[in-house]
Residue frames relative to the residue before (quaternion, step in Angstrom):
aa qw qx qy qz dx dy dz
X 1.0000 0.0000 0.0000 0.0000 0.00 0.00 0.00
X 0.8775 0.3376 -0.2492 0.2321 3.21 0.67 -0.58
X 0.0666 0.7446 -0.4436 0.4944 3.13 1.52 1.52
X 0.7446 0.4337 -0.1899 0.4705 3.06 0.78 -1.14
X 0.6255 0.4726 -0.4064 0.4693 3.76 0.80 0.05
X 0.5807 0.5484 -0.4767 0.3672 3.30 0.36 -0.05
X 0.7246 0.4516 -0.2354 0.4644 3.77 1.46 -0.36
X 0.5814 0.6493 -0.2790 0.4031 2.95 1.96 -0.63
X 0.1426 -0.7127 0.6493 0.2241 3.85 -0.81 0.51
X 0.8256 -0.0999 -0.1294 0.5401 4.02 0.68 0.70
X 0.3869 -0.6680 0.5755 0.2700 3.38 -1.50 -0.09
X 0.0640 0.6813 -0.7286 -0.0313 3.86 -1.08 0.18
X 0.1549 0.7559 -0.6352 0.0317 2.94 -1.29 0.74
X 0.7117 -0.5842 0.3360 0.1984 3.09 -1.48 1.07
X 0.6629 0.3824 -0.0284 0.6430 3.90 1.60 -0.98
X 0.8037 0.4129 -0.2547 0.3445 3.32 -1.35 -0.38
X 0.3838 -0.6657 0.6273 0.1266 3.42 -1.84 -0.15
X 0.7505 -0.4504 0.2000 0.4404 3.40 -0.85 -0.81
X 0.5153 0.7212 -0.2068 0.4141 3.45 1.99 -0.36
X 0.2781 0.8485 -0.2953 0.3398 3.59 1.84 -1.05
X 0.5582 -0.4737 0.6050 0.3129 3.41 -1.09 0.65
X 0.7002 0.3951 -0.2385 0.5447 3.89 0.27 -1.56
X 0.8225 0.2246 -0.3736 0.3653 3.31 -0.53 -0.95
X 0.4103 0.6403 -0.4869 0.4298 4.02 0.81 0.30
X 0.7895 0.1973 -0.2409 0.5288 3.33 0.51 -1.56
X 0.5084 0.4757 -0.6741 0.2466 3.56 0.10 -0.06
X 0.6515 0.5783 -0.3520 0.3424 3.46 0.62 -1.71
X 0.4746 0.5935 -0.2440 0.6025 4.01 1.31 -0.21
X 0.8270 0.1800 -0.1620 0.5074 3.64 0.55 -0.51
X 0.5949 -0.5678 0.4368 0.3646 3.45 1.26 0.63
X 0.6605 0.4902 -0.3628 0.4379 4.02 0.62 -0.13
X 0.5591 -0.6200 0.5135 0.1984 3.37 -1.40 2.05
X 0.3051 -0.7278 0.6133 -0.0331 3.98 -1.19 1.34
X 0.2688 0.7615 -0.5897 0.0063 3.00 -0.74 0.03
X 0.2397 -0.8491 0.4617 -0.0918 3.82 -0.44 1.64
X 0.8269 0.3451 -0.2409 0.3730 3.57 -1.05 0.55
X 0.1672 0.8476 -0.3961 0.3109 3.02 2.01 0.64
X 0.0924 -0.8302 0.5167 0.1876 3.83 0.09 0.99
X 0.8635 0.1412 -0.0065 0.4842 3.53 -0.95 0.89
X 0.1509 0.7924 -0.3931 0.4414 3.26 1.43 1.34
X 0.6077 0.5273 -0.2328 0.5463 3.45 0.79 -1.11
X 0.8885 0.2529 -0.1899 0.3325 3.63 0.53 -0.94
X 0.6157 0.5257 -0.2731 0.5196 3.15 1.89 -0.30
X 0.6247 0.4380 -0.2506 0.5959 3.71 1.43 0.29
X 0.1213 0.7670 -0.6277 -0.0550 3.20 -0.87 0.94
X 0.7579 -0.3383 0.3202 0.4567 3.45 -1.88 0.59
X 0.8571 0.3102 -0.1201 0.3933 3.69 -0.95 0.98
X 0.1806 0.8979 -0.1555 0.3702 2.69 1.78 0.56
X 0.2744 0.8054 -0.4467 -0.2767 3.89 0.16 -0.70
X 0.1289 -0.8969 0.4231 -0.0010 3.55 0.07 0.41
X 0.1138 -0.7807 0.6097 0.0765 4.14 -0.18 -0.06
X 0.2930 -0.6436 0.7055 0.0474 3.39 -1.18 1.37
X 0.0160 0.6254 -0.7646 -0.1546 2.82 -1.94 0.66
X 0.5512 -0.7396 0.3604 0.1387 3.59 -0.45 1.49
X 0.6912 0.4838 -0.1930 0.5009 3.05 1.39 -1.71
X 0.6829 0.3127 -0.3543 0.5570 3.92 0.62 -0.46
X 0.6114 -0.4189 0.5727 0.3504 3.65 0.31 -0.98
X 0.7086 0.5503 -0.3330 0.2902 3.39 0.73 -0.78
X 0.2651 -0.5564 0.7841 0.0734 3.61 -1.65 0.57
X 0.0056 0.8010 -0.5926 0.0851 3.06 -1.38 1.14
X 0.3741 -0.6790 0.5275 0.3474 3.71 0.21 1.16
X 0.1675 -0.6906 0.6927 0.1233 3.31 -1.31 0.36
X 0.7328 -0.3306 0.1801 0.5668 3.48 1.18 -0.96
X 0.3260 -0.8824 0.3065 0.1453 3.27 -0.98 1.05
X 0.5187 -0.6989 0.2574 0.4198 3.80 -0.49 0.57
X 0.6352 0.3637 -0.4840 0.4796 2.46 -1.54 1.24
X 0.7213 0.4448 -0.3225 0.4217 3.87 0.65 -0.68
């Protein structure tokens, strides 16, 4: 997985907290997390653009793919 951070500009996930494999290495790569996102997985899709604010928790579509 953690290949994959080096492309990532954040993490969200649907599970977890601050202890997580992911939200460990992100906090390691300097990239804003934000965990326990219920029903994330299905309300996001690939192509997405979205912006995280870490400190509140929040995820904010910006715009969705395809639009």
């Amino acid at each position: 997985m953690a290949p994959l951070f080096r492309m990532a500009a954040g993490l969200v996930a649907e599970m977890g907290g601050t202890l997580p494999h992911g939200a460990i290495i992100a906090r390691e790569y300097g990239l804003p997390a934000v965990a326990n996102v219920s029903g994330v997985t299905t309300r996001l899709k690939e192509g997405d653009h979205i912006s995280l604010d870490a400190e509140r928790g929040e995820i904010v579509v910006q715009a969705r793919a395809g639009d």
